[in-house]
VEXMIFI-641286 format. One record per residue: x, y, z of N, C-alpha, C in turn; chain. Coordinates in nm, 2 decimals. Atoms other than C-alpha are relative to their C-alpha. Example, Ala and Ser with C-alpha at 12.3 -4.5 7.8 and 13.67 -1.06 7.14 Angstrom:
BEGIN
ATOM    n.c1    n.c2    n.c3   ca.c1   ca.c2   ca.c3    c.c1    c.c2    c.c3  ch
ATOM    0.09   -0.12    0.00    1.23   -0.45    0.78    0.09    0.12    0.00   A
ATOM   -0.09   -0.11    0.00    1.37   -0.11    0.71   -0.08    0.11    0.08   A
This chain:
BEGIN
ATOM    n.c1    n.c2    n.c3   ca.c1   ca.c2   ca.c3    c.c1    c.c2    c.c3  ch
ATOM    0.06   -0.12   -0.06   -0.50   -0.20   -1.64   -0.08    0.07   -0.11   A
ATOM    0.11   -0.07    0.09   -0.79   -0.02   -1.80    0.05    0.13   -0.06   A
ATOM   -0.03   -0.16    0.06   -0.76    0.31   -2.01   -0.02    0.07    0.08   A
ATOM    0.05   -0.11   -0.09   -0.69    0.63   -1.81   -0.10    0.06   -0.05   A
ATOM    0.07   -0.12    0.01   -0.86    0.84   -1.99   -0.10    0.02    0.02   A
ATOM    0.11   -0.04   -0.11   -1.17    0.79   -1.79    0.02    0.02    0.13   A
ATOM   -0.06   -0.04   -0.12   -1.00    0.91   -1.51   -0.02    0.15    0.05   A
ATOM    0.04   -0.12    0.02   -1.23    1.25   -1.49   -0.05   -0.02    0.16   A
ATOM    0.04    0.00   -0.11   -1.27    1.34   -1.09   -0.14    0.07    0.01   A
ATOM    0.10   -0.06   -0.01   -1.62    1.36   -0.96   -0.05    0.03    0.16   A
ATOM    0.06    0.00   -0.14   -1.79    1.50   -0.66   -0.10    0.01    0.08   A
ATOM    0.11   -0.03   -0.01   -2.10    1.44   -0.49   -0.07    0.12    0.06   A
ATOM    0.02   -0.12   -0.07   -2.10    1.71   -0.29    0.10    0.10    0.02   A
ATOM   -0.11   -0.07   -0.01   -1.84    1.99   -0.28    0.04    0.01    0.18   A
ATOM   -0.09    0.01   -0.13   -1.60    2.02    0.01   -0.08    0.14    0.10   A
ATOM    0.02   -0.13   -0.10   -1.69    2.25    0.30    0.09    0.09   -0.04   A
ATOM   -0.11   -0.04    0.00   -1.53    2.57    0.30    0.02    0.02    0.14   A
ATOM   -0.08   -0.04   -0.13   -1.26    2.64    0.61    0.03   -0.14    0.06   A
ATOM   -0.01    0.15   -0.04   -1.21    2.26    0.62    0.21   -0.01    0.00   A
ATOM   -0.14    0.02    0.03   -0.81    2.26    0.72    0.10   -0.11   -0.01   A
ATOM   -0.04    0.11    0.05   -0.61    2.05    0.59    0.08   -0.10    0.10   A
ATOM   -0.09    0.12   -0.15   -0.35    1.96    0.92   -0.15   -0.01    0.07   A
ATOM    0.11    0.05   -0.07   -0.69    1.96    1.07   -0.08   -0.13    0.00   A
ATOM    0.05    0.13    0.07   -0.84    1.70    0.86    0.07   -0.09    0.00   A
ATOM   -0.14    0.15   -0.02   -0.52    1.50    0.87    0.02   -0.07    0.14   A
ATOM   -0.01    0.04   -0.13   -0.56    1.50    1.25   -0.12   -0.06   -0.01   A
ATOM    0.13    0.03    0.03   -0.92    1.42    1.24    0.03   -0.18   -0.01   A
ATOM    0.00    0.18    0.04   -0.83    1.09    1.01    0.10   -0.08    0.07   A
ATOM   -0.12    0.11   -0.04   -0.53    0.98    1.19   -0.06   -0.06    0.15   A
ATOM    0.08    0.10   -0.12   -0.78    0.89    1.49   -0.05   -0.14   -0.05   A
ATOM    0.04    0.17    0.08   -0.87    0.59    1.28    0.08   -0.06   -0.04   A
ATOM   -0.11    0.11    0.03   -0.66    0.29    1.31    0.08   -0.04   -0.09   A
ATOM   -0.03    0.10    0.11   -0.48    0.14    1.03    0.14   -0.08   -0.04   A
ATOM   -0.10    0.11   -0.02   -0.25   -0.17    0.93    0.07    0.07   -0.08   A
ATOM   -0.11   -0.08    0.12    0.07   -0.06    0.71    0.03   -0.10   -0.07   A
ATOM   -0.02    0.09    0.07    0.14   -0.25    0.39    0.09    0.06   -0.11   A
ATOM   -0.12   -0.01    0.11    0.46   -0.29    0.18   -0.06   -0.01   -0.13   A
ATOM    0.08    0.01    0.16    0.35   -0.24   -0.18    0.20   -0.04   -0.07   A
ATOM   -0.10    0.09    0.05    0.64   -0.43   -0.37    0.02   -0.03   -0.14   A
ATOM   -0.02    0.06    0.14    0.74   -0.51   -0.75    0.15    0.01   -0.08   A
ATOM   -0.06    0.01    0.07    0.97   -0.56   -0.97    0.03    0.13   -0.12   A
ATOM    0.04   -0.12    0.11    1.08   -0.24   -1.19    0.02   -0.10   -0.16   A
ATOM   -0.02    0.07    0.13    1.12   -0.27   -1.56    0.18   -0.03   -0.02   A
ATOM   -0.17    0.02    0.03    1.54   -0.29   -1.52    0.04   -0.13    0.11   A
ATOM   -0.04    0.10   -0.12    1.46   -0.59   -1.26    0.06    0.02    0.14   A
ATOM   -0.05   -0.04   -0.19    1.54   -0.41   -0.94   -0.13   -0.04    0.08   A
ATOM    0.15    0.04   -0.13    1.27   -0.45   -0.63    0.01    0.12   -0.01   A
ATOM    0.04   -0.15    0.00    1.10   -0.12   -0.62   -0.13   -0.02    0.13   A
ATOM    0.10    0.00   -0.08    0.83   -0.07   -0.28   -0.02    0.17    0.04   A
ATOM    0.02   -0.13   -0.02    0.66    0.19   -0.14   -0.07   -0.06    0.18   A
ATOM    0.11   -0.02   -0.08    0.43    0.21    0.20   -0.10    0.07    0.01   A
ATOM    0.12   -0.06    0.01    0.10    0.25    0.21   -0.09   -0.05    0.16   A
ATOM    0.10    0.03   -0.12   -0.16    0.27    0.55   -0.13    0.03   -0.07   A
ATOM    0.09   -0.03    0.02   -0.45    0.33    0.31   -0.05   -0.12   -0.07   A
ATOM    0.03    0.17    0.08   -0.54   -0.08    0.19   -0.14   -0.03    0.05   A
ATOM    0.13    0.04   -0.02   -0.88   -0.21    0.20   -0.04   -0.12   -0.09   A
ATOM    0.01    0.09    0.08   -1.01   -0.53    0.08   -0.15    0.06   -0.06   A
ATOM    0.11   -0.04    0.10   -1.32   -0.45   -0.23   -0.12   -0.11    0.02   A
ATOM    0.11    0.08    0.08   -1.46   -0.74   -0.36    0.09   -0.17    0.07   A
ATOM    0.02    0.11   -0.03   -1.48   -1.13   -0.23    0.05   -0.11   -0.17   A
ATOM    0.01    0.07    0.09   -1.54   -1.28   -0.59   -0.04    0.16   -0.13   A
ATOM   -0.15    0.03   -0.02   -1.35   -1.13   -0.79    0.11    0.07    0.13   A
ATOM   -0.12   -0.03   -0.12   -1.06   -1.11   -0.51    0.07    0.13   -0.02   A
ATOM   -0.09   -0.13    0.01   -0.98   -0.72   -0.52    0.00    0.04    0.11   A
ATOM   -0.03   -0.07   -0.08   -0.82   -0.47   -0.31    0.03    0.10   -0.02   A
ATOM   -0.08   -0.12    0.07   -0.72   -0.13   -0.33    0.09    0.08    0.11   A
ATOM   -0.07   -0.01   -0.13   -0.48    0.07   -0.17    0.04    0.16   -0.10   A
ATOM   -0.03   -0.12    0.04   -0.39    0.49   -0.23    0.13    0.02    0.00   A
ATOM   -0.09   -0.02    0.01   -0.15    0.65   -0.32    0.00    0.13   -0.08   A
ATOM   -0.03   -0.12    0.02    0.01    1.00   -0.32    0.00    0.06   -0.14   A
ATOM   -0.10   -0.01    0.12    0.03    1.17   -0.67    0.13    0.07    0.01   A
ATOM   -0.14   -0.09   -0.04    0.39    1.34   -0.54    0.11   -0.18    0.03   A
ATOM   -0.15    0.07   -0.06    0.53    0.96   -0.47    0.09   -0.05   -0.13   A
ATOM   -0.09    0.04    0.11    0.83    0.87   -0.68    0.02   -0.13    0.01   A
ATOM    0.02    0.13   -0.04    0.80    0.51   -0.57   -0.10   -0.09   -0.14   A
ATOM    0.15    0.02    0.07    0.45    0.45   -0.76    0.04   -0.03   -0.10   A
ATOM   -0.04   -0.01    0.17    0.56    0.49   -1.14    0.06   -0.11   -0.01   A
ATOM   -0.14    0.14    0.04    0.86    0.19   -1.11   -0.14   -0.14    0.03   A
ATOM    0.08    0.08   -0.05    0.55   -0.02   -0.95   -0.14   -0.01   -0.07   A
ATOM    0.13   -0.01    0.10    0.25    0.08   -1.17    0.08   -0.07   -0.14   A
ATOM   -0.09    0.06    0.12    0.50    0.02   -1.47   -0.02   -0.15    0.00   A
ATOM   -0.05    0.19   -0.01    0.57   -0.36   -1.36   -0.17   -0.05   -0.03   A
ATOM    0.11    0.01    0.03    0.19   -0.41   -1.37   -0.03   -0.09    0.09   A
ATOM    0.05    0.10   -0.08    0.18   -0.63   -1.09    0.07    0.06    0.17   A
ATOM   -0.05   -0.01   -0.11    0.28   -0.62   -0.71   -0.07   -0.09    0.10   A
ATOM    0.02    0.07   -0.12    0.28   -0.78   -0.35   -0.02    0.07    0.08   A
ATOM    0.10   -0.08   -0.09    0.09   -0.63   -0.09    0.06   -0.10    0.09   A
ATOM   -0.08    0.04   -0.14    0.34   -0.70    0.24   -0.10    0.01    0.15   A
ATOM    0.07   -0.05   -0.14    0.10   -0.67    0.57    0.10   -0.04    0.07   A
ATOM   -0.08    0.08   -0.15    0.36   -0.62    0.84   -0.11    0.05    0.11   A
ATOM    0.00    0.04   -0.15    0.41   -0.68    1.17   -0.01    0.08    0.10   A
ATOM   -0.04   -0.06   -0.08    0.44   -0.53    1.49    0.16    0.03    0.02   A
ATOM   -0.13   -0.08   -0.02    0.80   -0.59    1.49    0.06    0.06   -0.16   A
ATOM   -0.07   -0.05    0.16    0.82   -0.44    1.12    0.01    0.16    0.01   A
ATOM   -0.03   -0.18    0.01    0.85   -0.05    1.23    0.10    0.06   -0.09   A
ATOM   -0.11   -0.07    0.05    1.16   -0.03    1.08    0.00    0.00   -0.15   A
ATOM    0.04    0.05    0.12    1.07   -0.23    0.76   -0.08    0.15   -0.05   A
ATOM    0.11   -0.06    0.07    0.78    0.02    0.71    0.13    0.16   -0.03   A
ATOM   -0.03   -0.09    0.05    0.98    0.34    0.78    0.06    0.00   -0.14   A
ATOM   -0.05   -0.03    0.11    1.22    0.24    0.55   -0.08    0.03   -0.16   A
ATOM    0.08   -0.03    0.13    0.96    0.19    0.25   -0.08    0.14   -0.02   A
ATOM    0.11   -0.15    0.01    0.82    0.53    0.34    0.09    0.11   -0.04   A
ATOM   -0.07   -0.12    0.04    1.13    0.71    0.26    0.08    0.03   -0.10   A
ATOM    0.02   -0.02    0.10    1.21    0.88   -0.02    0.17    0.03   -0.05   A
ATOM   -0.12   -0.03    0.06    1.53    0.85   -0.25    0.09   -0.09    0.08   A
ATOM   -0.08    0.09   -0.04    1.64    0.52   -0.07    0.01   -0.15   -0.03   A
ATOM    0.00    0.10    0.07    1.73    0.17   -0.12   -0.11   -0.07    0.09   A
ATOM    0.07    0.00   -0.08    1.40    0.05    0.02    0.02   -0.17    0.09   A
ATOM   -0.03    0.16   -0.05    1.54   -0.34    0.03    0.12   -0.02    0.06   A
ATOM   -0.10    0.02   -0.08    1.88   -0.24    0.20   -0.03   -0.12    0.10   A
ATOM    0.01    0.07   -0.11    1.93   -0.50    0.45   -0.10   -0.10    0.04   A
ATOM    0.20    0.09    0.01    1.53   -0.68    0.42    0.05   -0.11   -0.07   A
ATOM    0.02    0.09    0.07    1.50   -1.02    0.33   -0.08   -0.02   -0.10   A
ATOM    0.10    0.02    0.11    1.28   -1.15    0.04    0.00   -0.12   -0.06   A
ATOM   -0.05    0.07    0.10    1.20   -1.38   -0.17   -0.16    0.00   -0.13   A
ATOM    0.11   -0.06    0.10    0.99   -1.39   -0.51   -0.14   -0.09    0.07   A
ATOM    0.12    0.05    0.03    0.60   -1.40   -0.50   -0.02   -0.12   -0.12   A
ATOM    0.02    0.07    0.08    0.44   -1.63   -0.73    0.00    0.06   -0.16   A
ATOM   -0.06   -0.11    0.06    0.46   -1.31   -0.97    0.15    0.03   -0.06   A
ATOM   -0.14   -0.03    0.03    0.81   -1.27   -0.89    0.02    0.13    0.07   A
ATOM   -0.01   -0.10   -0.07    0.73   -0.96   -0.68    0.05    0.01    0.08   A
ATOM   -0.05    0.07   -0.13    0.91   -0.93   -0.34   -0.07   -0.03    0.13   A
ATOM    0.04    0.03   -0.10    0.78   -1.09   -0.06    0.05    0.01    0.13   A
ATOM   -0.08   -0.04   -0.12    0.92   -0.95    0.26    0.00   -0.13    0.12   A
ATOM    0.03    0.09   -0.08    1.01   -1.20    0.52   -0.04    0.05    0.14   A
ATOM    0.05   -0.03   -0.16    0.85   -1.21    0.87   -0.16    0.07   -0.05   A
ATOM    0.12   -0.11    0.03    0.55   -1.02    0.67   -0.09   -0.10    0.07   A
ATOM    0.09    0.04   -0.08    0.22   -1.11    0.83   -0.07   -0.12   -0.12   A
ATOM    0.12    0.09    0.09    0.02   -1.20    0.53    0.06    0.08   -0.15   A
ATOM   -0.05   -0.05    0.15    0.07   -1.12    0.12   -0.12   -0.06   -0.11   A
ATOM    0.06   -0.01    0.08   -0.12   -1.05   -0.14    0.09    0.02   -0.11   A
ATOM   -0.06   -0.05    0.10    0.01   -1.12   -0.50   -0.12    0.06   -0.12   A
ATOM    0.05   -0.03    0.09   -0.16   -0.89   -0.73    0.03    0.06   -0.14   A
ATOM   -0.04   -0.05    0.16   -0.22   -0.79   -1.10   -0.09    0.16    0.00   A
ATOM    0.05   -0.14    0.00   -0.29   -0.37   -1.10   -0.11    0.00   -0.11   A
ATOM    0.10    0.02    0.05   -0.64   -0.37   -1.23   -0.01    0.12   -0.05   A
ATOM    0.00   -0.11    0.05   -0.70    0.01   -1.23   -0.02    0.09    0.10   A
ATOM   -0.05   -0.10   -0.08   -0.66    0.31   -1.10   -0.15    0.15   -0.04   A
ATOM    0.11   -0.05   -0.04   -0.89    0.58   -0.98    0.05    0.20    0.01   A
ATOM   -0.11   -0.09   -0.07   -0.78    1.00   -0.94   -0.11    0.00    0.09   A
ATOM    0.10   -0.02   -0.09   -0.95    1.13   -0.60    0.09    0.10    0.07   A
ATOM   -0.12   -0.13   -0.07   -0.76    1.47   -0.52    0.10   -0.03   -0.03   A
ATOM   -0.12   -0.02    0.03   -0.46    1.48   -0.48    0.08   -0.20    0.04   A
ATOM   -0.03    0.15    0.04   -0.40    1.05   -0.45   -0.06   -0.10   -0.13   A
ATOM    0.11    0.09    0.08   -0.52    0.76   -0.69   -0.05   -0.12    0.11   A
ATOM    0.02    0.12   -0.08   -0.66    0.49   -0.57    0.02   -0.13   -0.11   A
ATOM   -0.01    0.09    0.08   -0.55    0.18   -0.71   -0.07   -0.12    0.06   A
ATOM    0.07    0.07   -0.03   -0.76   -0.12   -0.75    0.05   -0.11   -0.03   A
ATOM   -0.12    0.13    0.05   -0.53   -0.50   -0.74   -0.08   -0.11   -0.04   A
ATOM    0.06    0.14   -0.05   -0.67   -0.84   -0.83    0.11   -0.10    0.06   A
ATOM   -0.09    0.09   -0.10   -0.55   -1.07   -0.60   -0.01   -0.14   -0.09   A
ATOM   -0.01    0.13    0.03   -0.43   -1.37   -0.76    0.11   -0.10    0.03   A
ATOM   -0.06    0.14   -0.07   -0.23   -1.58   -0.52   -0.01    0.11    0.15   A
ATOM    0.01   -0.05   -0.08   -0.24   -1.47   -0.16    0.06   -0.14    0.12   A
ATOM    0.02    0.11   -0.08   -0.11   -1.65    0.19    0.02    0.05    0.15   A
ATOM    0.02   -0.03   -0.15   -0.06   -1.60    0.57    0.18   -0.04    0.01   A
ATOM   -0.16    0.01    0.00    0.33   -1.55    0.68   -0.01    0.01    0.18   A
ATOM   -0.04    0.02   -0.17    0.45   -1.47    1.08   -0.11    0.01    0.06   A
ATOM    0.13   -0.02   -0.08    0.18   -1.55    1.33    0.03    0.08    0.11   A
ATOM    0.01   -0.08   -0.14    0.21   -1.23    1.57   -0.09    0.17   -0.01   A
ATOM    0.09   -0.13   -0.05    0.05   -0.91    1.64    0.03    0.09   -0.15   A
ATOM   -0.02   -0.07    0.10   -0.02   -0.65    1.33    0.11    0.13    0.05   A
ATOM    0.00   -0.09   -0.04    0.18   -0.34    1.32   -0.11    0.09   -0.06   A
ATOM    0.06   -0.07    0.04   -0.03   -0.07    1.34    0.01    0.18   -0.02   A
ATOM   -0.02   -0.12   -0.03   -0.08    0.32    1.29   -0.13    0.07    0.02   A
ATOM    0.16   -0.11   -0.05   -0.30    0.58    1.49    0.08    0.11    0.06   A
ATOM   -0.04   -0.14   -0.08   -0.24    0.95    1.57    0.19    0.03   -0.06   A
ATOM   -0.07   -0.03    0.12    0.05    0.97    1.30    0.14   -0.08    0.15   A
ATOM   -0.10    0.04   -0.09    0.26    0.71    1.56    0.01   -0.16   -0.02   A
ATOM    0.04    0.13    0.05    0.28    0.33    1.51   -0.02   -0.08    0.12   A
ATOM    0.01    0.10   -0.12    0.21    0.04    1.78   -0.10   -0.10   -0.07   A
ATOM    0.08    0.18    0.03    0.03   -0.31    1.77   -0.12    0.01    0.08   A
ATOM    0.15    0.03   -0.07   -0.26   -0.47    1.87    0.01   -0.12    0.04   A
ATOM    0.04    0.12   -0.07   -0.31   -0.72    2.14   -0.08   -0.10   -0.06   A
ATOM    0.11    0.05    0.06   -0.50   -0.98    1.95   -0.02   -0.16    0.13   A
ATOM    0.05    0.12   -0.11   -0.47   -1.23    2.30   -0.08    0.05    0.09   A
């Protein structure tokens, strides 16, 4: 991971004012998006994950992705630490998978299968697809970072419908 200390936020244009914030959160949640288990290994060898709906693929050649993240989550630090992670894309039937990784001060692997990435990160079973990456670098942008992964092993896991989230609720998508 690169030096923070160019980690100085910039803006091209300043924010509107009267721009509200549940407003704006409603606004973005009309736009689709897949949920992805972020996964690693802490430094005392436990699995540590988080959920993220904010993943995007970057770059083709070299193979990055990045995906945000709150500065308030307590998840992040055990997972930035390990210096690597698996990027889980569930399912439609992963609702439960996801809440669990979304909530805070729990064991996020109760009960979940896994088994190691090529990493050693956890790879959730039934996951759709998986990315194993190495945390390239990290970005501030308000009040999230955005972190930037290289993908260096990746593969395709259960063939069925993504889960997805819109309008702060989850459901799938027909892909027949």
């Amino acid at each position: 991971m690169r030096d923070q200390a160019h980690r100085t936020p910039t803006l091209a244009a300043p924010l509107l004012p009267g721009i509200d914030p549940a407003e704006f959160r409603r606004v973005l949640g009309r736009f689709a998006t897949g949920v992805v288990a972020v996964t690693a290994i802490d430094a005392a060898g436990r699995p540590a994950g988080m959920a993220v709906n904010s993943f995007t693929s970057v770059s083709l050649a070299p193979p990055l992705v990045a995906f945000c993240v709150a500065h308030t989550s307590t998840s992040w630090p055990s997972i930035r630490n390990a210096g690597r992670c698996c990027l889980n894309i569930l399912g439609g039937g992963q609702r439960p998978v996801s809440a669990q990784f979304a909530a805070r001060g729990t064991d996020k692997f109760a009960g979940l299968s896994w088994s190691p990435a090529p990493s050693g990160s956890p790879l959730l079973a039934d996951a759709l697809a998986w990315l194993d990456c190495a945390i390239d670098d990290e970005h501030t942008a308000g009040d999230h970072d955005i972190v930037v992964a290289r993908v260096d092993a990746a593969g395709l896991g259960a063939d069925r419908d993504p889960l997805v989230f819109f309008g702060s609720r989850y459901g799938t998508f027909d892909a027949g």
